[in-house]
Phi, psi and omega in degrees: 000111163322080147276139186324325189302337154340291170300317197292303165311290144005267177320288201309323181317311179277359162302338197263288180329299175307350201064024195317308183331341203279297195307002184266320194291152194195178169248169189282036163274078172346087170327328179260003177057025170274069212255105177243132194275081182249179170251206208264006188284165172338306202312345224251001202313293187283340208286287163023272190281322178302313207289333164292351190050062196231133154210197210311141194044026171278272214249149168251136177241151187261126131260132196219172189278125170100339171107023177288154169223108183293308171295032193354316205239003178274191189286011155232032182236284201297333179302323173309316183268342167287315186285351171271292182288001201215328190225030156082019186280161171231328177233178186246138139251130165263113183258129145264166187240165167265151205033059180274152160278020110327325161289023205196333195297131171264120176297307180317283206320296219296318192287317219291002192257358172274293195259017147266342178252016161124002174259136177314140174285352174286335177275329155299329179280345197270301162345306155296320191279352152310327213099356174282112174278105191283356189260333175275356157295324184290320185316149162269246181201182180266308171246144181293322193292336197269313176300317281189321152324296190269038166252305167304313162313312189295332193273304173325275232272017183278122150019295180238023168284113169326138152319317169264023186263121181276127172257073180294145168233090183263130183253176183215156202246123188321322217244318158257324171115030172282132190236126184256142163285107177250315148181141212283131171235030132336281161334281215295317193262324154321323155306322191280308169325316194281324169272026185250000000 
């Protein structure tokens, strides 16, 4: 098996020695005060931010796979609230995309692909009989948009995420980079407000 780091180590030397690095510099603040939650596929490294008209140090982005917040309380919730409380961020995007693969995952696959790469089956069992339900921690999801939803609600309503904070939810299309609006939350918090 081949790895890259080699190559990667290589590059970066000579990246570093030449100064490629300069037009990059920026501080670890978001200019735009912009914390965007997306997910990790390839298609989104440049497209993303370009498509957003963002580039190095405008925004900080979080990725996790399908753009998920699994988790109330896990390492892409707290990465949320770091990025609120600590580093200046003011608003949330949640982005998904169309033809994610978290939308196609089969968990069953997913495991019998565990013990075809070397974990023991004794260690998924002992991991189920713990109590971890391993095919609905693995499932992905059906629609992106019905995700990319509940991901934004887990972000409103969580307990110590500010009130005023706007979450917006959008999904974008891989391949031109057209971003559909799903819900803006400006609106939202303007709705909440209002009924109040």
């Amino acid at each position: 098996m081949t790895s890259s780091l080699d190559e990667i180590l290589s590059f970066n030397e000579s990246f570093v020695k030449f100064k490629q690095y300069e037009p990059y510099i920026t501080s670890k603040f978001p200019d735009k005060k912009i914390v965007i939650l997306t997910c990790m596929d390839a298609r989104l490294v440049e497209l993303l931010p370009k498509a957003m008209n963002m580039r190095n140090g405008d925004v900080k982005i979080v990725k996790s796979a399908g753009a998920q917040v699994s988790h109330p309380f896990g390492a892409i919730m707290r990465s949320l609230l770091v990025a609120v409380y600590e580093l200046q961020a003011d608003e949330i995007y949640v982005i998904g995309h169309h033809d994610c693969g978290m939308s196609a995952i089969d968990p069953e696959k997913m495991i019998e692909h565990m013990i075809e790469r070397g974990v023991n089956e004794d260690i998924i069992n002992i991991v189920k009989y713990s109590g971890v339900d391993l095919i609905d921690w693995l499932h992905g999801f059906g629609d992106v948009s019905t995700s990319v939803l509940k991901s934004v609600e887990i972000i409103r309503k969580h307990p110590l995420m500010p009130k005023s904070t706007p979450v917006h939810g959008l999904v974008m299309d891989p391949s031109t980079g057209k971003l559909d609006l799903l819900t803006d939350g400006n609106a939202y918090l303007s709705s909440q407000n209002s009924e109040e």
